[in-house]
C-alpha positions as CSV (number, residue, x, y, z in Angstrom):
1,X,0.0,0.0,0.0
2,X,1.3,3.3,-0.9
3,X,0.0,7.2,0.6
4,X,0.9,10.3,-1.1
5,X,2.6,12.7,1.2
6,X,3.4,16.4,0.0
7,X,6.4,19.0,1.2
8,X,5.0,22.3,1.8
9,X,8.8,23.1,0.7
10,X,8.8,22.9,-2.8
11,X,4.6,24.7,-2.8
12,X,6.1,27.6,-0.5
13,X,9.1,28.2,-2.8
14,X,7.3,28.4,-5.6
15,X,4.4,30.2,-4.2
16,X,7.5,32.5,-2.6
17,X,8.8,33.0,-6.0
18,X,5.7,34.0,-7.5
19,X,4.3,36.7,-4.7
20,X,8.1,38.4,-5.2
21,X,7.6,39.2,-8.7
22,X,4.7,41.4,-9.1
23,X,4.7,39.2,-12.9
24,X,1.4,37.0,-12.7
25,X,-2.1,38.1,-12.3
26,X,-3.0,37.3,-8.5
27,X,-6.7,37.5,-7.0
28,X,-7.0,37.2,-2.9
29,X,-10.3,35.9,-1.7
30,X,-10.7,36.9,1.8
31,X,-13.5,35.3,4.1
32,X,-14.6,36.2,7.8
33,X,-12.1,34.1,9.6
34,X,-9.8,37.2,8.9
35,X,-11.5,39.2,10.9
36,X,-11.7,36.8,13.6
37,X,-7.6,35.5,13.1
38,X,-6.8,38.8,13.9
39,X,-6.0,40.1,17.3
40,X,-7.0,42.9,19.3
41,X,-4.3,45.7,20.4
42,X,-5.1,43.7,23.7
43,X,-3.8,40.7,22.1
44,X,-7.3,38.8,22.3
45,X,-9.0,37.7,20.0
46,X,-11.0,37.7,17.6
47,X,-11.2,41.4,16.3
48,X,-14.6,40.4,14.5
49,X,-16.2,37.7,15.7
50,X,-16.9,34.3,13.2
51,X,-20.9,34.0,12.8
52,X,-21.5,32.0,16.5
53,X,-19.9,34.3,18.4
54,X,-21.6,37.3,15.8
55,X,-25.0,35.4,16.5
56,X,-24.6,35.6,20.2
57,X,-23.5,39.2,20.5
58,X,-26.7,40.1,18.4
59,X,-29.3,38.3,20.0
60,X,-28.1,39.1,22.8
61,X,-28.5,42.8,22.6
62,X,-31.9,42.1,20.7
63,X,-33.6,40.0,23.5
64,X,-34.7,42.5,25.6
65,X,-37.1,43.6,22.4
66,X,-37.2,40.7,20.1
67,X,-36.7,37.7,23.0
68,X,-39.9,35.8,22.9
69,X,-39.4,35.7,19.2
70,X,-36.0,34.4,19.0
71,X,-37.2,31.7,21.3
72,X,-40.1,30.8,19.2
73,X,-38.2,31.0,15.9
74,X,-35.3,28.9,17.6
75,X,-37.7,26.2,18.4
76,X,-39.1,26.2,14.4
77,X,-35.6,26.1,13.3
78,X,-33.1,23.2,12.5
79,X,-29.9,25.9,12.8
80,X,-30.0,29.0,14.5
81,X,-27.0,31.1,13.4
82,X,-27.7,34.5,12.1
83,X,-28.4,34.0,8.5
84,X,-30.6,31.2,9.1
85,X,-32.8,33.2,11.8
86,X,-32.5,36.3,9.5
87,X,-33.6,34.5,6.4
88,X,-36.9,33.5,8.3
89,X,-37.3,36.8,9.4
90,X,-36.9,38.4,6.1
91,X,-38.9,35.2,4.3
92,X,-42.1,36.2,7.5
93,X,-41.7,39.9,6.6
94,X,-42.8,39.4,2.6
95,X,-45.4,37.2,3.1
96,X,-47.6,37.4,6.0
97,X,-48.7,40.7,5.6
98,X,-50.9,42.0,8.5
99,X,-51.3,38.6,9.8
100,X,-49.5,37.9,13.1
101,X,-47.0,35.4,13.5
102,X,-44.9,34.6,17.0
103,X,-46.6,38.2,17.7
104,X,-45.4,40.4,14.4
105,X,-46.6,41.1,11.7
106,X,-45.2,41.6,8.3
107,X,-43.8,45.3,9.3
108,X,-42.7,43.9,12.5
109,X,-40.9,41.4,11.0
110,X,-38.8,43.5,8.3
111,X,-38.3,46.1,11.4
112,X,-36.7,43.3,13.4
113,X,-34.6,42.1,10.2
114,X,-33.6,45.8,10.4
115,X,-32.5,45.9,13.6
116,X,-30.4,42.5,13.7
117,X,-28.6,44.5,10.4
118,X,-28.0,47.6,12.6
119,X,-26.8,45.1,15.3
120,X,-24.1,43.3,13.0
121,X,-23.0,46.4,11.6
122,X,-22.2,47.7,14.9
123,X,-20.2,44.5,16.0
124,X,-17.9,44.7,12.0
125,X,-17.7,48.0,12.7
126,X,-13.9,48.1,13.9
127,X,-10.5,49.9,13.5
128,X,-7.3,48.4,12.8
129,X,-4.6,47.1,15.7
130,X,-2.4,50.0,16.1
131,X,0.2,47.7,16.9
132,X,-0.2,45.6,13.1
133,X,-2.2,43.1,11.5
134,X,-2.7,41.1,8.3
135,X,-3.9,43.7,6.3
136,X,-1.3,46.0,7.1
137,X,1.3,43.4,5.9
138,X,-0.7,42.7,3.0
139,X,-1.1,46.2,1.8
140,X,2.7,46.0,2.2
141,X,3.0,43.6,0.2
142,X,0.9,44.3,-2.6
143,X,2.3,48.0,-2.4
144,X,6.0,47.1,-1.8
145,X,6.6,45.9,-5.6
146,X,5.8,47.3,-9.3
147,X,3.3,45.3,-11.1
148,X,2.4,43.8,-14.3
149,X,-1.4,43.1,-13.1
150,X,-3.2,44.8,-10.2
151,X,-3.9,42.7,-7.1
152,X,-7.7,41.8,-6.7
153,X,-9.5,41.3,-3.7
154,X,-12.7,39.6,-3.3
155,X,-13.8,39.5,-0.5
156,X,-17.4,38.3,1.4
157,X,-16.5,40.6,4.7
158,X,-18.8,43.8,5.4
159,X,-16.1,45.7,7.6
160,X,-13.7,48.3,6.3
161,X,-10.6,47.0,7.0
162,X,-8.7,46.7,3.6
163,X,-9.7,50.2,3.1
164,X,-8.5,51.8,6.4
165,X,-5.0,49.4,5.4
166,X,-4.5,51.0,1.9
167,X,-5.4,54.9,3.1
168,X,-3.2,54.5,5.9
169,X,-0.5,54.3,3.3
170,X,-2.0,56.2,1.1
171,X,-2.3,53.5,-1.8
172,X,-5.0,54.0,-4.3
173,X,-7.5,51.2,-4.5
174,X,-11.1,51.2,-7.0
175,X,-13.9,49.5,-5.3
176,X,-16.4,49.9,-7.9
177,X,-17.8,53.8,-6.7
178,X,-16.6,57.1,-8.5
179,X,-18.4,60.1,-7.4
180,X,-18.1,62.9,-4.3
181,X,-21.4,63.5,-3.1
182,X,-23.2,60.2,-3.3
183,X,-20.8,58.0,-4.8
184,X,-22.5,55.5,-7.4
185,X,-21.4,52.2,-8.7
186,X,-20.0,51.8,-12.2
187,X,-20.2,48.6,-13.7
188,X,-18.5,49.5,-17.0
189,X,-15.4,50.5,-14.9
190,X,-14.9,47.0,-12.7
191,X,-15.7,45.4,-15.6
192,X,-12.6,46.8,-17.7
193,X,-8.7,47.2,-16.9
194,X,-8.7,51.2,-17.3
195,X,-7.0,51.7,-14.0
196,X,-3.2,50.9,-13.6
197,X,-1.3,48.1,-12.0
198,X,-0.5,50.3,-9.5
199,X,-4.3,50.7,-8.3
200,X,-6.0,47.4,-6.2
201,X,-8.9,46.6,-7.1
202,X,-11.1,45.9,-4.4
203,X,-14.5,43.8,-4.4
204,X,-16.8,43.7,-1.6
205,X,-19.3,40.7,-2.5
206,X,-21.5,41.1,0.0
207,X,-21.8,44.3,0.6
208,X,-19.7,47.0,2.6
209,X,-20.5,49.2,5.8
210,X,-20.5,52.3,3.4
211,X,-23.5,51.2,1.2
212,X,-26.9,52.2,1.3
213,X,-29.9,52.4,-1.1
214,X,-30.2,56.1,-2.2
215,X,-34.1,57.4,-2.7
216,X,-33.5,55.4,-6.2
217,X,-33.5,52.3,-4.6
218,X,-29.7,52.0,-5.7
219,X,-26.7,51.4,-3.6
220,X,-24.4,54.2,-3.6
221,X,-21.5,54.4,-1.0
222,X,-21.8,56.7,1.8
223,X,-18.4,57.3,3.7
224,X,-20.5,56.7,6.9
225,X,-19.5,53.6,8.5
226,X,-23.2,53.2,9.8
227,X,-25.3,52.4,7.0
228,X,-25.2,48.5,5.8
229,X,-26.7,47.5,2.6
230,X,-25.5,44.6,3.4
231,X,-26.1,40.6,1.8
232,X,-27.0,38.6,5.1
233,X,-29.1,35.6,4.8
234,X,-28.3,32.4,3.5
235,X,-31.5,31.5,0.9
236,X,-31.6,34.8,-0.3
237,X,-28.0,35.6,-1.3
238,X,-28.5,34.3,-4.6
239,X,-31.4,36.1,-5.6
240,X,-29.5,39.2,-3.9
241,X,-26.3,38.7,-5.7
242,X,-28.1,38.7,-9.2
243,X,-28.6,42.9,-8.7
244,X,-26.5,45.2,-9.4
245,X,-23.6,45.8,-7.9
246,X,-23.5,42.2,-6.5
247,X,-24.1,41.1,-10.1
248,X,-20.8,43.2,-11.6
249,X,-18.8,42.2,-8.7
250,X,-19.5,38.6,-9.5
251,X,-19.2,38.9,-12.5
252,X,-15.8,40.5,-12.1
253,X,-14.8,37.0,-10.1
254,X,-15.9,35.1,-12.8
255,X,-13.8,37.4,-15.4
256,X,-11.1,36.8,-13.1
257,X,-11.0,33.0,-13.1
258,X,-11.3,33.3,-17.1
259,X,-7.9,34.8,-17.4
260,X,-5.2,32.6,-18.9
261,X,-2.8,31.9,-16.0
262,X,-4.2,33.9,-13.1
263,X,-4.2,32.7,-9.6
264,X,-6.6,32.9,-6.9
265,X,-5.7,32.7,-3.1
266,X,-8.2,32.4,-0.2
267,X,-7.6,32.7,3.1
268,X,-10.1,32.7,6.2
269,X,-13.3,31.3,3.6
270,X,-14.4,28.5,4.3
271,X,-15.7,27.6,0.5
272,X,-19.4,26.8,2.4
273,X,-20.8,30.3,0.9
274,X,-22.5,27.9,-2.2
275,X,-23.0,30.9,-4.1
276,X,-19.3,31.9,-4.2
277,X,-18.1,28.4,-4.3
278,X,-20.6,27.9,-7.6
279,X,-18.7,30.6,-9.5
280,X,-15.2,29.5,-8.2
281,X,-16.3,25.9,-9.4
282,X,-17.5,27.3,-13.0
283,X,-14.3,29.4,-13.7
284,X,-12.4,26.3,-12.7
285,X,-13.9,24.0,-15.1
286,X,-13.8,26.8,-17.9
287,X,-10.1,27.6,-17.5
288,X,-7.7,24.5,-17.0
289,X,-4.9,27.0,-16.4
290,X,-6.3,29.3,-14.1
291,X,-5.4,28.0,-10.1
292,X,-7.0,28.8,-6.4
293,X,-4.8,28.1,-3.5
294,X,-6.9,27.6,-0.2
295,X,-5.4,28.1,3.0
296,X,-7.3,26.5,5.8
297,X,-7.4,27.0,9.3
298,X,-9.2,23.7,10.7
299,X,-7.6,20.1,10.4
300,X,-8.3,18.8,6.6
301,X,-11.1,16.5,7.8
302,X,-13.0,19.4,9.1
303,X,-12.6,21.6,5.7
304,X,-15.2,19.6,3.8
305,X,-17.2,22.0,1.5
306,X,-13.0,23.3,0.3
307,X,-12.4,19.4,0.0
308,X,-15.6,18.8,-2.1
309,X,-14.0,21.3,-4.7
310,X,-10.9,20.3,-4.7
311,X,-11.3,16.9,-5.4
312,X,-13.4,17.7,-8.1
313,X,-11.6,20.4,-9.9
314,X,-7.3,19.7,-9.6
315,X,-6.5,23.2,-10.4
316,X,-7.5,23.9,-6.6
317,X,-5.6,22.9,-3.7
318,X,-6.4,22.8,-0.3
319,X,-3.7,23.5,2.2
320,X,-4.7,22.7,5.9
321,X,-2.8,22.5,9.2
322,X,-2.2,19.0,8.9
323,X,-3.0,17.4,5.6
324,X,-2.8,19.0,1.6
325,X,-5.0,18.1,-0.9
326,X,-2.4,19.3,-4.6
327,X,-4.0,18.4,-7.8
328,X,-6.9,16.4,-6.6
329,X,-4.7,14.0,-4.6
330,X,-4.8,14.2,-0.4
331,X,-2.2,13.7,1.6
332,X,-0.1,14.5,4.9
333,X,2.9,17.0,5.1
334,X,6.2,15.7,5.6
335,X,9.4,18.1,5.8
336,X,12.4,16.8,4.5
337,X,15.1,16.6,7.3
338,X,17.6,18.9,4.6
339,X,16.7,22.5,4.0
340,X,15.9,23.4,0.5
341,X,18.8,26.3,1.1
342,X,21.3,27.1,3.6
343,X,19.2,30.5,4.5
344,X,15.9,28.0,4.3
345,X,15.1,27.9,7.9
346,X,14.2,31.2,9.0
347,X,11.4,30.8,5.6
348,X,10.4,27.7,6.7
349,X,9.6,28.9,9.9
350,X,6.9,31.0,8.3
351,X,5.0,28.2,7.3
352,X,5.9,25.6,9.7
353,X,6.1,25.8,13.2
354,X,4.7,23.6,16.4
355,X,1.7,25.4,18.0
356,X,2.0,27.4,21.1
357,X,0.1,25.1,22.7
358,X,2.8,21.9,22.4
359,X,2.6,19.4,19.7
360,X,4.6,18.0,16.7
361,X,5.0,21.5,13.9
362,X,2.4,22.1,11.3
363,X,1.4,23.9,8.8
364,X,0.1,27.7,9.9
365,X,-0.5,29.6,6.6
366,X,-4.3,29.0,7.3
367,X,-3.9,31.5,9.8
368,X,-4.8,35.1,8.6
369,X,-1.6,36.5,10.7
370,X,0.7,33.4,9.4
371,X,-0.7,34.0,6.0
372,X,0.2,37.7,5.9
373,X,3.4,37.5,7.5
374,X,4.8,35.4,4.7
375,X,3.2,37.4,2.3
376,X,5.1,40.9,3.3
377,X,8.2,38.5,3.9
378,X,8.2,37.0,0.5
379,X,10.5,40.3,-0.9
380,X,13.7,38.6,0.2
381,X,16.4,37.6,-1.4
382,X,16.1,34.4,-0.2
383,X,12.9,33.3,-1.8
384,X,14.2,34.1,-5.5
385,X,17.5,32.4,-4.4
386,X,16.6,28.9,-2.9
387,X,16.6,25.7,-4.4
388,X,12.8,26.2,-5.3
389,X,12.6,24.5,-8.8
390,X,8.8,24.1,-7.4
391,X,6.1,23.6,-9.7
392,X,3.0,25.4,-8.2
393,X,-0.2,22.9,-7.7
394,X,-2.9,23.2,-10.5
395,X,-0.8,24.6,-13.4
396,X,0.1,28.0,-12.0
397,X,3.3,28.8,-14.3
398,X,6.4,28.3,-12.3
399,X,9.8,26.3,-12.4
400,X,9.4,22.7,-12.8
401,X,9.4,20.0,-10.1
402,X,7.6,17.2,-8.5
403,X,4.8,17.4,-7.2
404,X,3.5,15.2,-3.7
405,X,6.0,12.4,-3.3
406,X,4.8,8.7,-2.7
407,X,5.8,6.5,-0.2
């Protein structure tokens, strides 16, 4: 009997090699376990909480108003996160009109969906660690190095993070808006390449804290960090996403993944958004040479919906703390006992390391913090220098080399 093992050597070289060079067309998809990987300037965590600990902060502040009605929707419903208990809500507030349900009616209902909004917009509604975070180093690195292609980021998160990142050093980024007074979307703009490298384009898929409906009924952005025409609930993100600007912004994705050798790389997304995941899955199958790196915080066996996808399309690989799945073929890491270079071990260090906690090393990329860390460290010499003849998973372009070994 023979397993497949992989070296997260020969991937981080070449993925090393290729962040340096500013050469290839690279896309980050950011999810909401960035927010919550990153630590407070009281070094707790999370800065954002993931959707139980966002479902328990808002219900809680809600259950002095809404509490018999939580209770009775909880009791109705198999899950009772947020979305799910919003998507009732909002599904109640079109269709029972003046009818009474669990004591609301239909304007009750869409008052309460209101006010669960408000609530979760409060909660994402955070600064930046004075003392550094992820987006700080990855501002740095997208900044730090002239480009060929801009950097895209998609990304399904409501708070303004990236944005307070890039204006803090002043970088230009185009999220979609042009306009001073009430800035409006511009769909012909995301969907060309008018800007230069030099400009990040940034894509909020769900939404942003800056967007409201103007008297229009369109979403124009604000510059108030209060108003949140934001995409919440789970059943009704499709039919939400197929408007504008959710539509462009999707489309853009799409676009994206129908480039000839562009790259993808997702960190803190979880791949169980099925809407997202459908497109990823689409532009996949369309375009053999197009790749998507996910880096995973939970054990391998945990990451299922990412696993799903990666099984069924090669050209995405799924990197988790203590297992890989490269080119549809799953495995466990194994470091080789020789470096790849002499200077190797401070760089391998960024991607493996035991936990704080005790245990044997693993592999931390899946970690926002890890993740941008290696990303702002991938400028030195030493990761154009090592012995990295690495071919990069899925058909990324790179130098040459084996893949997952067999043993």
């Amino acid at each position: 009997m023979s397993i497949s093992i992989h070296n997260p050597d020969q991937y981080m070289a070449a993925l090393r090699t290729i962040v340096a060079q500013g050469r290839k067309r690279i896309g980050l998809l950011v999810g909401a376990g960035a927010g919550a990987g990153t630590a407070k300037d009281d070094g707790t965590y999370p800065l954002i909480p993931a959707v139980e600990g966002l479902t328990k902060l808002v219900l809680d502040a809600l259950t002095p108003k809404y509490g018999s009605q939580t209770t009775s929707l909880n009791a109705e419903l198999d899950k009772h996160d947020i979305e799910t208990i919003l998507s009732r809500i909002r599904s109640l507030s079109k269709v029972i009109g003046k009818s009474k349900i669990h004591g609301l009616d239909g304007d009750g209902f869409k008052a309460f969906g209101e006010d669960i909004c408000a609530e979760i917009g409060k909660i994402v509604n955070v600064r930046l660690p004075t003392k550094g975070s992820a987006y700080s180093d990855l501002v740095n690195w997208i900044t730090g190095i002239s480009r060929d292609h801009p950097v895209e980021i998609f990304t399904t998160n409501y708070d303004l993070l990236f944005e307070e990142a890039f204006e803090a050093v002043r970088a230009p980024y185009f999220d979609g808006f042009t306009g001073g007074r009430e800035p409006f979307f511009d769909p012909v703009s995301v969907a060309g390449n008018d800007l230069p490298p030099r400009w990040t384009r940034l894509w909020k898929l769900h939404g942003s804290l800056g967007w409201k409906a103007s008297g229009k009924d369109e979403v124009i952005r604000t510059g108030s960090d209060a108003a949140t025409h934001l995409v919440f609930p789970e059943h009704l993100k499709y039919d939400q996403t197929q408007k504008a600007p959710y539509a462009a912004l999707f489309d853009r994705l799409r676009a994206f993944l129908a480039t000839p050798d562009t790259l993808l790389i997702s960190i803190g997304f979880s791949y169980a958004d099925a809407h997202v995941s459908a497109r990823i899955d689409e532009g996949l199958a369309a375009n053999p040479s197009a790749s998507v790196f996910a880096f995973q915080y939970k054990s391998l066996a945990d990451e299922v919906a990412a696993c799903d996808l990666a099984r069924r399309r090669p050209n995405l690989s799924v990197y988790a703390p203590d297992k890989a799945v490269v080119n549809g073929i799953e495995g466990p890491w194994q470091v080789s006992t020789e470096l790849p270079s002499k200077d190797w071990g401070p760089i391998r260090a960024t991607y493996w390391s035991a936990p704080a906690s005790g245990g044997p090393a693993r592999f931390t990329l899946g970690a926002v913090e890890a993740f941008g860390r290696f990303f702002a460290a991938s400028r030195s010499m030493q990761a154009l220098t090592a012995t990295s003849a690495a071919s990069v998973p899925g058909g990324a372009a790179a130098p040459p080399m084996a893949s997952g070994a067999t043993a």
